[in-house]
PyMOL Python script that loads the backbone (N, CA, C, O; Angstrom):
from pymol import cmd

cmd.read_pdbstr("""\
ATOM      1  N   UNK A   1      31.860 -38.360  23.287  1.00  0.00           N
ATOM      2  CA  UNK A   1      32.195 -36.958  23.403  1.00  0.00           C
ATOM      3  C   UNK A   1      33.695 -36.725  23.556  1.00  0.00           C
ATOM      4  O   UNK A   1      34.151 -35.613  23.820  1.00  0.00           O
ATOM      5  N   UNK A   2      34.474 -37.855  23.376  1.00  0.00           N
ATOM      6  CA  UNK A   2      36.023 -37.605  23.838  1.00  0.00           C
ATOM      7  C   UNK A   2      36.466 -37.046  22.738  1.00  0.00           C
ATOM      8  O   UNK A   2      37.254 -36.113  22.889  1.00  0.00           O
ATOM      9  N   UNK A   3      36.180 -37.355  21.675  1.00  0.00           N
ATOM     10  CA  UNK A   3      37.000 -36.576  20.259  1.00  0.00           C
ATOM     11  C   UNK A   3      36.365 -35.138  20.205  1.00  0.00           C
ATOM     12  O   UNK A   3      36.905 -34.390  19.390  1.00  0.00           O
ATOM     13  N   UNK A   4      35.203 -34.557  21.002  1.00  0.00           N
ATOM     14  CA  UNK A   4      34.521 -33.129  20.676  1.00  0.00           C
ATOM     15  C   UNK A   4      35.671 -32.480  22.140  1.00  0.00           C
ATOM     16  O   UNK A   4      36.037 -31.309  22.038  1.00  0.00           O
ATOM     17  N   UNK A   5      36.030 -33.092  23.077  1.00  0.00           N
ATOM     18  CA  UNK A   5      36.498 -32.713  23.984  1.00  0.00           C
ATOM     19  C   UNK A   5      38.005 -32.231  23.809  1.00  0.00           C
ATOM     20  O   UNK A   5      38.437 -31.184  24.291  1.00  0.00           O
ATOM     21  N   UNK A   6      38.741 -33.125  23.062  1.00  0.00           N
ATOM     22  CA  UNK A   6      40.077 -33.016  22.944  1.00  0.00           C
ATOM     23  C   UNK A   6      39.816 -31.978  21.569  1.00  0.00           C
ATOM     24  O   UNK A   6      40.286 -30.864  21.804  1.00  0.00           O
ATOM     25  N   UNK A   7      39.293 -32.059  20.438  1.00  0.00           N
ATOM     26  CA  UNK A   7      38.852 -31.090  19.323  1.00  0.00           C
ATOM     27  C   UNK A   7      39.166 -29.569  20.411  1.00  0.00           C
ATOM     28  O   UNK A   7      40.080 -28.755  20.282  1.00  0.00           O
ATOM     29  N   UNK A   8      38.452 -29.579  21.082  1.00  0.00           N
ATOM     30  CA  UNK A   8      38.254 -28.038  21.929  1.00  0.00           C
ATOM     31  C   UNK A   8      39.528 -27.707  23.078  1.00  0.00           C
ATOM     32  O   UNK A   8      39.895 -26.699  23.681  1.00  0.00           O
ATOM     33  N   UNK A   9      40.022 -29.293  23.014  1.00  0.00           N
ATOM     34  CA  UNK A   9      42.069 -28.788  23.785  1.00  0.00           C
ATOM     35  C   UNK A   9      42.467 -28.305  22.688  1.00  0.00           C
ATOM     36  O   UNK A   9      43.229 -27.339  22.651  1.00  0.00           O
ATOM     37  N   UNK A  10      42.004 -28.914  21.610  1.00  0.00           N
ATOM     38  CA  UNK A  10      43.391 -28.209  20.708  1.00  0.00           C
ATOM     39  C   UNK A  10      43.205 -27.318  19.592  1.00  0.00           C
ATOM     40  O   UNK A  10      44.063 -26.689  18.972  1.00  0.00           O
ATOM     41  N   UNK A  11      41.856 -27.360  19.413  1.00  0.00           N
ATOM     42  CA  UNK A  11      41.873 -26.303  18.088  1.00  0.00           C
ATOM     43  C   UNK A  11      42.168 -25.339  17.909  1.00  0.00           C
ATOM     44  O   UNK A  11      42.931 -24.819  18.724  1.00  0.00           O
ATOM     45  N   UNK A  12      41.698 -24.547  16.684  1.00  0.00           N
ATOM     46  CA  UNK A  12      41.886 -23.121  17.065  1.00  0.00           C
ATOM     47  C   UNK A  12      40.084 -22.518  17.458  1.00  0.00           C
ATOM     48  O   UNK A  12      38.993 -23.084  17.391  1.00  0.00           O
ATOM     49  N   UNK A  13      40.594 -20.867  17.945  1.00  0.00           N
ATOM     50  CA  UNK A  13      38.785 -20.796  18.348  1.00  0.00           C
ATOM     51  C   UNK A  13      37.771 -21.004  17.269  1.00  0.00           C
ATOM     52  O   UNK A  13      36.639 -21.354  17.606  1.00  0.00           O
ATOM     53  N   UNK A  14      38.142 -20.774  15.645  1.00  0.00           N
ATOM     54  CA  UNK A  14      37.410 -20.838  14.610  1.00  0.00           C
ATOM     55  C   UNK A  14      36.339 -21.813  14.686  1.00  0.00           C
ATOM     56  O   UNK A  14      35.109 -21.817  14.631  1.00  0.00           O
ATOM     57  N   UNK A  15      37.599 -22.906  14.881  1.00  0.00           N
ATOM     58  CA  UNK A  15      37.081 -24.745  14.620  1.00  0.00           C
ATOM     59  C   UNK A  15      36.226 -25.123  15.690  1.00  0.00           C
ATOM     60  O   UNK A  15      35.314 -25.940  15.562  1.00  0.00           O
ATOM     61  N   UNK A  16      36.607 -24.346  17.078  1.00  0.00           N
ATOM     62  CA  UNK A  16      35.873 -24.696  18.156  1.00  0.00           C
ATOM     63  C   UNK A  16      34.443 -23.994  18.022  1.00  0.00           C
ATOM     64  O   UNK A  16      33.377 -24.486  18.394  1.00  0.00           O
ATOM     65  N   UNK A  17      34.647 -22.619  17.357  1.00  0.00           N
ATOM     66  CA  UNK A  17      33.289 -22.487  17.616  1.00  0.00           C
ATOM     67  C   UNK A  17      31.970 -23.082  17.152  1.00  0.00           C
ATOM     68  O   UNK A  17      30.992 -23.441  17.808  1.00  0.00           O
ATOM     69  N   UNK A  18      32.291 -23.093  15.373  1.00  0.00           N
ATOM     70  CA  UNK A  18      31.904 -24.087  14.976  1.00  0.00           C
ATOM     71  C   UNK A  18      31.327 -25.828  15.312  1.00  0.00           C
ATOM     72  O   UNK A  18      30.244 -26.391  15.151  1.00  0.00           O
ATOM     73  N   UNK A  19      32.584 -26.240  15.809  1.00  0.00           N
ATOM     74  CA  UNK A  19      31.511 -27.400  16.672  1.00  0.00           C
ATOM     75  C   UNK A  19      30.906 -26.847  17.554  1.00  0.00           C
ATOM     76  O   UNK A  19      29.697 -26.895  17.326  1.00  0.00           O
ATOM     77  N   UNK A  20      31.116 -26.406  18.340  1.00  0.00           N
ATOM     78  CA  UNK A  20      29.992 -25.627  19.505  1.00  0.00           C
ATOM     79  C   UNK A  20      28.993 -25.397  19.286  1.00  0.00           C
ATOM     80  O   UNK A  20      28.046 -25.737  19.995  1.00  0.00           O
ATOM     81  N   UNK A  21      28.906 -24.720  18.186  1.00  0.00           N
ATOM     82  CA  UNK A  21      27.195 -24.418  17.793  1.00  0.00           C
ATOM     83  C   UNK A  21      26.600 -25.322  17.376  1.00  0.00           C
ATOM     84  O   UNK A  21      25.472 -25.505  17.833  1.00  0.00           O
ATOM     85  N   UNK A  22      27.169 -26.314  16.261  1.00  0.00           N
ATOM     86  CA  UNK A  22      26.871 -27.592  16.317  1.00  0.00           C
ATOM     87  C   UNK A  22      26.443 -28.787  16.928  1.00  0.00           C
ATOM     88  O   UNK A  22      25.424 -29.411  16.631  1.00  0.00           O
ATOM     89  N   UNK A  23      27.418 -29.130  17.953  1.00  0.00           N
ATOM     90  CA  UNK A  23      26.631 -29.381  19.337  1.00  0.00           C
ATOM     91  C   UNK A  23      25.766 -29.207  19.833  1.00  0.00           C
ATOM     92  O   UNK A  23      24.952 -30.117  19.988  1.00  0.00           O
ATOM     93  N   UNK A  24      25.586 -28.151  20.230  1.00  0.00           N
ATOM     94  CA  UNK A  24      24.772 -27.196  21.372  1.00  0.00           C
ATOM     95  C   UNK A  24      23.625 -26.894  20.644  1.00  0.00           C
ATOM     96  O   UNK A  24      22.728 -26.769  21.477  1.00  0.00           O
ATOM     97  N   UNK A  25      23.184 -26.711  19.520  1.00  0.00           N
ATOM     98  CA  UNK A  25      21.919 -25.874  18.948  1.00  0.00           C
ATOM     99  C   UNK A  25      21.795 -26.689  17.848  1.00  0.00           C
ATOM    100  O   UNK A  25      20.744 -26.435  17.260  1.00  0.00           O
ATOM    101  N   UNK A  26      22.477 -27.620  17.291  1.00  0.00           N
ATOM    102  CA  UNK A  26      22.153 -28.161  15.734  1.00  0.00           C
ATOM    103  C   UNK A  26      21.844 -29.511  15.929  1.00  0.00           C
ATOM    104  O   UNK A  26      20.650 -29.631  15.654  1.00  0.00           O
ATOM    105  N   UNK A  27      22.402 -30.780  16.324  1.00  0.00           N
ATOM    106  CA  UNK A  27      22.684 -31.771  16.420  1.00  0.00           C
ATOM    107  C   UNK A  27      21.611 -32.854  17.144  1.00  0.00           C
ATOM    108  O   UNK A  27      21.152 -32.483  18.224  1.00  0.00           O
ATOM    109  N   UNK A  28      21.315 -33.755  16.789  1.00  0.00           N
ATOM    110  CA  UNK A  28      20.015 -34.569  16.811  1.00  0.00           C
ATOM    111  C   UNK A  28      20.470 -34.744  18.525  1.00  0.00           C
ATOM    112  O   UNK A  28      21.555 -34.849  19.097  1.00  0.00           O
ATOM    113  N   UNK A  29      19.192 -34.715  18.937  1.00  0.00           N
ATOM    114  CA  UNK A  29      19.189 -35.315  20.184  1.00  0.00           C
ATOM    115  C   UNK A  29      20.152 -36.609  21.095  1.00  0.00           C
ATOM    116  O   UNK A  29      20.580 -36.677  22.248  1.00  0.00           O
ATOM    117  N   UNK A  30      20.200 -37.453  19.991  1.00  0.00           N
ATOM    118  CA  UNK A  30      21.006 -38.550  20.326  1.00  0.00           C
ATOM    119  C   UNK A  30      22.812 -38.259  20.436  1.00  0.00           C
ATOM    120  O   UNK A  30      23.682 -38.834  21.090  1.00  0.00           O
ATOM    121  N   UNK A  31      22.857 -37.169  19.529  1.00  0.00           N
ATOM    122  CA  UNK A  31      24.141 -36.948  19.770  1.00  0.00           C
ATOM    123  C   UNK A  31      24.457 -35.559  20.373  1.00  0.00           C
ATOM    124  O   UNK A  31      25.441 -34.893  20.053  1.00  0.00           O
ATOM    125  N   UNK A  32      23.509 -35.183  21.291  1.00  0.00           N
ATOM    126  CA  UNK A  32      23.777 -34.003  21.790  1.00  0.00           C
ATOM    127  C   UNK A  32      24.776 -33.933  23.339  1.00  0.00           C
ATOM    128  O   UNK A  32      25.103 -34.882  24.052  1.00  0.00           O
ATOM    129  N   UNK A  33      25.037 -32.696  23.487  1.00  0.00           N
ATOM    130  CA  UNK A  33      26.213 -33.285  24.747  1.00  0.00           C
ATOM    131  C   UNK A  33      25.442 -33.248  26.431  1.00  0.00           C
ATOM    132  O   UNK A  33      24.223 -33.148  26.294  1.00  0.00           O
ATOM    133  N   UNK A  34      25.790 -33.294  27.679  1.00  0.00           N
ATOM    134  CA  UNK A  34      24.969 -33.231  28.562  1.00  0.00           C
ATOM    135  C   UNK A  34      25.810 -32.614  29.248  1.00  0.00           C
ATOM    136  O   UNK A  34      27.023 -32.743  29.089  1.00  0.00           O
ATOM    137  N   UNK A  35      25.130 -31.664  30.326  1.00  0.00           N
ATOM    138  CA  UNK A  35      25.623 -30.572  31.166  1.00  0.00           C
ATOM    139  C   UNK A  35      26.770 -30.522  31.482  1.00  0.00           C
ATOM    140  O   UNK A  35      27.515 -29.542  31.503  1.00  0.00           O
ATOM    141  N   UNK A  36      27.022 -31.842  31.809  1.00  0.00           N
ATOM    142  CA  UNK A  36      28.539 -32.210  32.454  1.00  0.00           C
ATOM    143  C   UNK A  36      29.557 -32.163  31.360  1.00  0.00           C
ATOM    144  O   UNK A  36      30.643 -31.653  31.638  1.00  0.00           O
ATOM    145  N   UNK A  37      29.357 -32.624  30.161  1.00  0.00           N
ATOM    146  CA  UNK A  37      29.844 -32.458  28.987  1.00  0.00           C
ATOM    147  C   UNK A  37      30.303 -30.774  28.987  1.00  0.00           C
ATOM    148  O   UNK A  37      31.457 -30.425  29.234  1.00  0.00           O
ATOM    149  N   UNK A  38      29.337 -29.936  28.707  1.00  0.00           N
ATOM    150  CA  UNK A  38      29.200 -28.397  28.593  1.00  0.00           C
ATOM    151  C   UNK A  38      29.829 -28.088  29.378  1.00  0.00           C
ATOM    152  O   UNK A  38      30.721 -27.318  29.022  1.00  0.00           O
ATOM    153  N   UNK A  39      29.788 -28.466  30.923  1.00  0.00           N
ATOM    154  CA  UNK A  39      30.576 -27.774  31.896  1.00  0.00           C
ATOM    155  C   UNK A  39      32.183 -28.147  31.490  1.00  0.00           C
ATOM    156  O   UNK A  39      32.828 -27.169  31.109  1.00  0.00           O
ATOM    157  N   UNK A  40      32.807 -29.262  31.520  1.00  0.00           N
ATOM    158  CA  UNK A  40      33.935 -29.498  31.267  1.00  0.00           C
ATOM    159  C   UNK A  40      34.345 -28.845  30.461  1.00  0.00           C
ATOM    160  O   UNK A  40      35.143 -28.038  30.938  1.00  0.00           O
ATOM    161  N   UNK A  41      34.156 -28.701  28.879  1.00  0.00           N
ATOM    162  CA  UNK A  41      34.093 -27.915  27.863  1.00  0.00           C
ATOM    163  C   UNK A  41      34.040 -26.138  27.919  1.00  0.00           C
ATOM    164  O   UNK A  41      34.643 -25.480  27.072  1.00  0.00           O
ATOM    165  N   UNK A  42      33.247 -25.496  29.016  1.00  0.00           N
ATOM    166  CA  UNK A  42      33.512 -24.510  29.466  1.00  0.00           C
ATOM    167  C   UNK A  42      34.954 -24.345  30.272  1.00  0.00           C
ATOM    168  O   UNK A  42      35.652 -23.365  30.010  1.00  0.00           O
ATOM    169  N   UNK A  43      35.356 -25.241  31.178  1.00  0.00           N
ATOM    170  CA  UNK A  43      36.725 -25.234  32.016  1.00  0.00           C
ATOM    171  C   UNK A  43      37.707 -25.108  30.912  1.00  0.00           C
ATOM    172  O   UNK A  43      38.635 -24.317  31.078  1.00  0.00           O
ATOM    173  N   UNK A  44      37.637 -25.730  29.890  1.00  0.00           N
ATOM    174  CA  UNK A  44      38.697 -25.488  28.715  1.00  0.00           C
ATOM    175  C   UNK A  44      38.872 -24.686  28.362  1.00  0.00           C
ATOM    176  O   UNK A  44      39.947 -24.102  28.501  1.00  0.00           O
ATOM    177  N   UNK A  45      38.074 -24.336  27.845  1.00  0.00           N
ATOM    178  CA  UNK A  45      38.128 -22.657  26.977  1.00  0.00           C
ATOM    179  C   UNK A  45      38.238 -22.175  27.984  1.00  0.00           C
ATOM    180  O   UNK A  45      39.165 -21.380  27.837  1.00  0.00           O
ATOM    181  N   UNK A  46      37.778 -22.099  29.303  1.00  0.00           N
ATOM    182  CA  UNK A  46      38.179 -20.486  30.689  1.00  0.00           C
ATOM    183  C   UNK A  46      39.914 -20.998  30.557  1.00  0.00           C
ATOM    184  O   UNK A  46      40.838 -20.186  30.512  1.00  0.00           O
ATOM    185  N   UNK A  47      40.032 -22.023  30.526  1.00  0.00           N
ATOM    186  CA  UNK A  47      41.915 -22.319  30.436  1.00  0.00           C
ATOM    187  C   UNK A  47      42.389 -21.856  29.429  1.00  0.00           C
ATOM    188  O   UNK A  47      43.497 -21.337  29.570  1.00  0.00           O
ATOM    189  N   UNK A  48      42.034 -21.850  28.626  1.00  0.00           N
ATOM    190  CA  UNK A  48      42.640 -21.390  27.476  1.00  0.00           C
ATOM    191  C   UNK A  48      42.999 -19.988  27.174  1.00  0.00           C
ATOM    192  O   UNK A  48      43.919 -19.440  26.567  1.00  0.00           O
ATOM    193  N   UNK A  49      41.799 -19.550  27.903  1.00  0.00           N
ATOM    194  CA  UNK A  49      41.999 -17.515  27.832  1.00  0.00           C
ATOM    195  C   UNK A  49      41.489 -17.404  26.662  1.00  0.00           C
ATOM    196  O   UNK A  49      41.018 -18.211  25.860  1.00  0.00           O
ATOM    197  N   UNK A  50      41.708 -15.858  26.679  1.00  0.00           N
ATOM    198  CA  UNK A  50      41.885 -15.242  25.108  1.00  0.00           C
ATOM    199  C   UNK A  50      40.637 -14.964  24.482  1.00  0.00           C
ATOM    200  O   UNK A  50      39.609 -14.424  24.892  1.00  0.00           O
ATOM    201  N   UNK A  51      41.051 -15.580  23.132  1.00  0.00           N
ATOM    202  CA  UNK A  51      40.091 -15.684  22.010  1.00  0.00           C
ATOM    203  C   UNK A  51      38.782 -17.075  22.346  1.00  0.00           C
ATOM    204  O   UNK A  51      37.819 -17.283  21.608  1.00  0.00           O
ATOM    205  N   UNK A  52      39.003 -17.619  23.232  1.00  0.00           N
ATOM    206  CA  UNK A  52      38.472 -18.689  23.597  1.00  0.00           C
ATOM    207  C   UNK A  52      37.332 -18.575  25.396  1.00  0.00           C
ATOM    208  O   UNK A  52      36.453 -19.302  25.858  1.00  0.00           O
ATOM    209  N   UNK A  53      37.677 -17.903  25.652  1.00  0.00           N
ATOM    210  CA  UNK A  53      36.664 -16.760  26.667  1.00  0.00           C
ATOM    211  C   UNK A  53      35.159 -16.931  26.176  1.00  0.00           C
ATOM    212  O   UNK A  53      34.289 -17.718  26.549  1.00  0.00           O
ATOM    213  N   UNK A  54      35.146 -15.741  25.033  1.00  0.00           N
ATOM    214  CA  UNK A  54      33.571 -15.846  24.312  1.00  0.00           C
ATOM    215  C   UNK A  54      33.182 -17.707  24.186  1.00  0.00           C
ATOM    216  O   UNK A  54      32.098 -18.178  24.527  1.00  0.00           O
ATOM    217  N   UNK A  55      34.031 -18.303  23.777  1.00  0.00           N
ATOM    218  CA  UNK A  55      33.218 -19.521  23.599  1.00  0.00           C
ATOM    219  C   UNK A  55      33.223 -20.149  25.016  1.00  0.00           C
ATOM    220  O   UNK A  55      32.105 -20.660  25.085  1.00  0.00           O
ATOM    221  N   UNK A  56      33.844 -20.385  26.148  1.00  0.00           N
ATOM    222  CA  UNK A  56      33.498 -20.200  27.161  1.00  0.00           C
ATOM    223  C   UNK A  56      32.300 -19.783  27.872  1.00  0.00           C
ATOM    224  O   UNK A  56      31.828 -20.344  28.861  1.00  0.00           O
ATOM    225  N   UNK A  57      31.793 -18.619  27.208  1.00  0.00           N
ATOM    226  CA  UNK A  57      30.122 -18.579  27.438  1.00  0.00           C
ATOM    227  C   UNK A  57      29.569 -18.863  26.855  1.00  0.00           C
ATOM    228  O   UNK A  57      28.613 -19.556  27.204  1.00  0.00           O
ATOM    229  N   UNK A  58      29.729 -18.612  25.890  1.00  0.00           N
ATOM    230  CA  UNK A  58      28.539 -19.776  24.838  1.00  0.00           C
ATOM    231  C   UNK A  58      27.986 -21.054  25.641  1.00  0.00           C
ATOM    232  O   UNK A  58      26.802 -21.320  25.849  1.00  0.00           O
ATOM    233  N   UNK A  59      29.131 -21.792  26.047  1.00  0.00           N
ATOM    234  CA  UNK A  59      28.800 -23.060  27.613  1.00  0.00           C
ATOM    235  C   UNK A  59      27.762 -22.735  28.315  1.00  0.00           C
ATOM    236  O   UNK A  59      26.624 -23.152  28.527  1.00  0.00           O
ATOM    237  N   UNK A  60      28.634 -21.647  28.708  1.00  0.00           N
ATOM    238  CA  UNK A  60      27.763 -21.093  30.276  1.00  0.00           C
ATOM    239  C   UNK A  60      26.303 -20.381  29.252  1.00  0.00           C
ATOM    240  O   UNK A  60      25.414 -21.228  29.343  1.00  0.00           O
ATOM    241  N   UNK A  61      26.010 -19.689  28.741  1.00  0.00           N
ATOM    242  CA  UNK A  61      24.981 -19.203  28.271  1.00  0.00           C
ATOM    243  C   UNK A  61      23.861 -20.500  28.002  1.00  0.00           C
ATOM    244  O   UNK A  61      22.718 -20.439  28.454  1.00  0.00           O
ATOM    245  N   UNK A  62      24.506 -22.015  26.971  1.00  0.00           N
ATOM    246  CA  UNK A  62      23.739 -23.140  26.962  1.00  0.00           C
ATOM    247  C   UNK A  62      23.431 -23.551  28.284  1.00  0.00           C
ATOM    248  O   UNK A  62      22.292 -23.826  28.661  1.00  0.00           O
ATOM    249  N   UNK A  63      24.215 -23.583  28.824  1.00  0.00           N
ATOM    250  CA  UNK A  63      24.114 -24.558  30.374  1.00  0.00           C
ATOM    251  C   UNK A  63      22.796 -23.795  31.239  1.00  0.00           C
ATOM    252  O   UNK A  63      21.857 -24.397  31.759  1.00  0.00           O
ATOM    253  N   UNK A  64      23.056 -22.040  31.229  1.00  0.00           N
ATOM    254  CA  UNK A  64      21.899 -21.258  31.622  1.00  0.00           C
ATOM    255  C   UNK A  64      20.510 -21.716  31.128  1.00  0.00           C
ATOM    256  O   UNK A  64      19.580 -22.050  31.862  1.00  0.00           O
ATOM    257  N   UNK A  65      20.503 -21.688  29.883  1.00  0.00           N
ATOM    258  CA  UNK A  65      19.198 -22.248  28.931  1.00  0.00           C
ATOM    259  C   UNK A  65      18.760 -23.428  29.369  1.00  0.00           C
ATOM    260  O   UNK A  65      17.530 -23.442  29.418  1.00  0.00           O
ATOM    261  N   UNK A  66      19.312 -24.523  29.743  1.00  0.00           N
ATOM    262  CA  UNK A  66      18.957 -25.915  29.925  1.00  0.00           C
ATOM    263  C   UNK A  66      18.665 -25.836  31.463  1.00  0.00           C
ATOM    264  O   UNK A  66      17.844 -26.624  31.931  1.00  0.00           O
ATOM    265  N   UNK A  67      19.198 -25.063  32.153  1.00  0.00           N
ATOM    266  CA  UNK A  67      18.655 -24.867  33.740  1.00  0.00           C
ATOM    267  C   UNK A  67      19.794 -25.704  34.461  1.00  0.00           C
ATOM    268  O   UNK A  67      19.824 -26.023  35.649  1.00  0.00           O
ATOM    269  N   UNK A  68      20.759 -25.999  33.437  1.00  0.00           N
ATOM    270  CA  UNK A  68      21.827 -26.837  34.370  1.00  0.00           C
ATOM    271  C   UNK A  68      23.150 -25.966  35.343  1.00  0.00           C
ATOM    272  O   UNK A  68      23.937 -26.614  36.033  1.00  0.00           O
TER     273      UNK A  68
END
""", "prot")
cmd.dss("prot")
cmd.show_as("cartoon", "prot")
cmd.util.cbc("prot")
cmd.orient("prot")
């Protein structure tokens, strides 16, 4: 998950969202991310501000869903 992690330091929100949904809703089980993953990934984007907020919940909205 370190290259989906640093992907989401630096992209732009486009690219991020995109993996995000990918991640989070598309992606075989084996390569899916785990709470702690999501949570970290949420702290980014809340750092980031902005345009990167909404995907920020997207996190928190998955993380809600999974009960984590």
């Amino acid at each position: 998950m370190q290259h989906i992690t640093e992907l989401i330091r630096s992209e732009t929100p486009a690219a991020v969202r995109e993996t995000l949904e990918f991640m989070l809703y598309e992606c075989s089980l084996d390569q899916a991310p785990d709470a702690a993953d999501v949570g970290q990934w949420r702290g980014i984007l809340t750092q980031r501000g902005g345009k990167f907020l909404p995907l920020a919940q997207i996190c928190s909205d998955w993380l809600a869903e999974e009960g984590a």
